[in-house]
C-alpha positions, 0 to 999 in steps of 0.5 A, spaced: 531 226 926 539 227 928 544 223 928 550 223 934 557 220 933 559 213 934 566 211 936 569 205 931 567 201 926 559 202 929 554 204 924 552 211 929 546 210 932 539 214 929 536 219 934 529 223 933 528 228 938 521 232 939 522 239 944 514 238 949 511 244 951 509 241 958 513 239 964 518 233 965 514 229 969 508 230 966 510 228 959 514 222 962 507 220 965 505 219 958 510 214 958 509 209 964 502 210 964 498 206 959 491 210 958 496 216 957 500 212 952 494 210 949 493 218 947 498 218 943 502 211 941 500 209 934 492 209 932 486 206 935 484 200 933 484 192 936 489 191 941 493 198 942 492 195 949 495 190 948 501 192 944 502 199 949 502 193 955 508 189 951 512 195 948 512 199 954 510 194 960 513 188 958 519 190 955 521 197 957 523 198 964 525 204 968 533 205 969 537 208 975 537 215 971 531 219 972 527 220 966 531 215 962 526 208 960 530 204 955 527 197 951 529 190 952 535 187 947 532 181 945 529 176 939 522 177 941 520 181 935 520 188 931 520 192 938 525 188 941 531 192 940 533 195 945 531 203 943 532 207 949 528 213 951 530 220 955 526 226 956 531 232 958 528 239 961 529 245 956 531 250 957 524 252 962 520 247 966 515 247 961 518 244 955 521 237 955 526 235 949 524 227 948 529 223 945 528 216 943 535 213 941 534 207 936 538 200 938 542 197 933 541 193 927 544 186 927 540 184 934 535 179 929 532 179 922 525 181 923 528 187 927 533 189 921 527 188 916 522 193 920 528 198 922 526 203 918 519 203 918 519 203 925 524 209 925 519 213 921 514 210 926 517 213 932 517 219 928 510 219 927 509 218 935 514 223 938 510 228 934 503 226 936 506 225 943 507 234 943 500 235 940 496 231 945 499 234 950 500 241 948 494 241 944 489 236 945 490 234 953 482 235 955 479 231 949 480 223 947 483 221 941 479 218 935 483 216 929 483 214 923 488 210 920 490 209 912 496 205 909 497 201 902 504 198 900 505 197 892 509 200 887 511 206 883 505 209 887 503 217 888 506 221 894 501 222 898 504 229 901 503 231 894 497 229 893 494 232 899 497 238 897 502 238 903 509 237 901 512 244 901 508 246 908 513 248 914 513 247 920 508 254 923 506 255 916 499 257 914 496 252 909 489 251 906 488 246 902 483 241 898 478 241 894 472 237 890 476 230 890 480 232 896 479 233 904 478 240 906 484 241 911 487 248 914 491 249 920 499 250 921 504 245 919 507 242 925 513 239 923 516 236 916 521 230 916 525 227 910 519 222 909 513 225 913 509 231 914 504 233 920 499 238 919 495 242 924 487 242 921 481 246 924 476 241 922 478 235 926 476 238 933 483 240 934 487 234 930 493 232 927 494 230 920 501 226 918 502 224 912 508 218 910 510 216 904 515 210 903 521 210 898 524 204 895 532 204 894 530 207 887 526 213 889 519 210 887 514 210 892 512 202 894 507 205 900 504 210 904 501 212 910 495 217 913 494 218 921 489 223 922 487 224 930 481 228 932 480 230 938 473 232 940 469 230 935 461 228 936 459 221 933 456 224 926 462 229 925 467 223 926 463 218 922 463 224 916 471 224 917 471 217 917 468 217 910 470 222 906 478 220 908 476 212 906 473 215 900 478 220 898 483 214 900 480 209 895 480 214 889 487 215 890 489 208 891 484 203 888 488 196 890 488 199 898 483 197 903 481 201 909 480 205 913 482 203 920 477 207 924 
């Protein structure tokens, strides 16, 4: 994530920016068309339809200039701040750089309120954009989706063994008590890191942590995305990482698979 440089007394408008390895135009179909969306937005579960049609559908719309698809400003809920979202050609014409410019705080209370998490959120999905389409383009998704809040809680990039793993760096982790994950990094963040992992088929793994303003963790959060997976595999998958989520926070529910 970067920050560009603002005129005045304007708080600087925060900038996430992930480099694709695809073409622009097929990377800017992964944001008109929903199916496509679907691939990467978020995580499966009931109304993802429903939400990639009032994010990207309702509220977004294309503007004059090529490749740019910019969010309404509204008060209409946490999305409805006016985010913008450039895609620019980089250097060859199979790698596209995706930029989400975020819109300013102060449009709306719920907007302030969610601002941060949507941040990290959009990180999180920029990243699962660049997978699917330089990993994954053939298979569908299947996710499984874990997310507790508390206080004073354990990171859950340490507890999966994953806080120092760089992006391109080998890592094997796991054990008796943890899933057994090996791969790649693919990227790391203040708050966040994504890791590559064989055993899903391909997949992803992205694991966030959320600080509270003394440094304590009050949540955390796992996407695991698998692509290919059989329904036993899958089912296997489901239960291992609910089972291992359990154990490490016994007040949290889930998961969403």
């Amino acid at each position: 994530m970067s920050e560009s440089p603002s005129t005045g007394s304007e708080p600087e408008p925060i900038t996430i920016e992930v480099t694709v390895g695809a073409p622009i135009e097929t990377v800017w179909s992964y944001l008109r068309e929903p199916a496509l969306i679907s691939q990467w937005h978020g995580w499966i579960e009931d109304g993802l339809e429903q939400e990639v049609d009032f994010i990207y559908g309702q509220h977004a719309h294309e503007t004059t200039t090529p490749y740019v698809l910019q969010m309404d400003r509204g008060t209409e809920g946490s999305v409805d701040g006016g985010d913008r979202f450039e895609l620019l050609e980089s250097g060859t014409d199979r790698q596209t750089s995706v930029r989400i410019t975020r819109g300013a705080r102060g449009s709306g209370e719920l907007w302030d309120t969610w601002y941060d998490d949507i941040t990290e959120g959009w990180t999180s999905f920029l990243h699962q954009l660049r997978f699917t389409l330089e990993e994954a383009p053939e298979f569908p998704r299947r996710t499984i989706f874990l997310n507790v809040d508390g206080t004073g809680l354990t990171s859950v990039r340490a507890a999966l063994g994953l806080t120092s793993v760089a992006a391109e760096q080998a890592y094997t982790v796991g054990g008796a008590d943890e899933p057994d994950l090996r791969g790649r990094g693919w990227f790391s963040s203040d708050h966040q890191v994504g890791v590559t992992a064989e055993s899903l088929g391909p997949g992803l793994v992205i694991a966030a942590d959320k600080p509270d303003a003394t440094g304590d963790y009050k949540g955390a959060m796992v996407i695991v995305s698998t692509y290919g997976q059989d329904e036993a595999a899958f089912a296997n998958s489901v239960k291992e990482w609910g089972n291992w989520w359990r154990a490490l926070y016994p007040d949290a529910t889930g998961p969403t698979a």
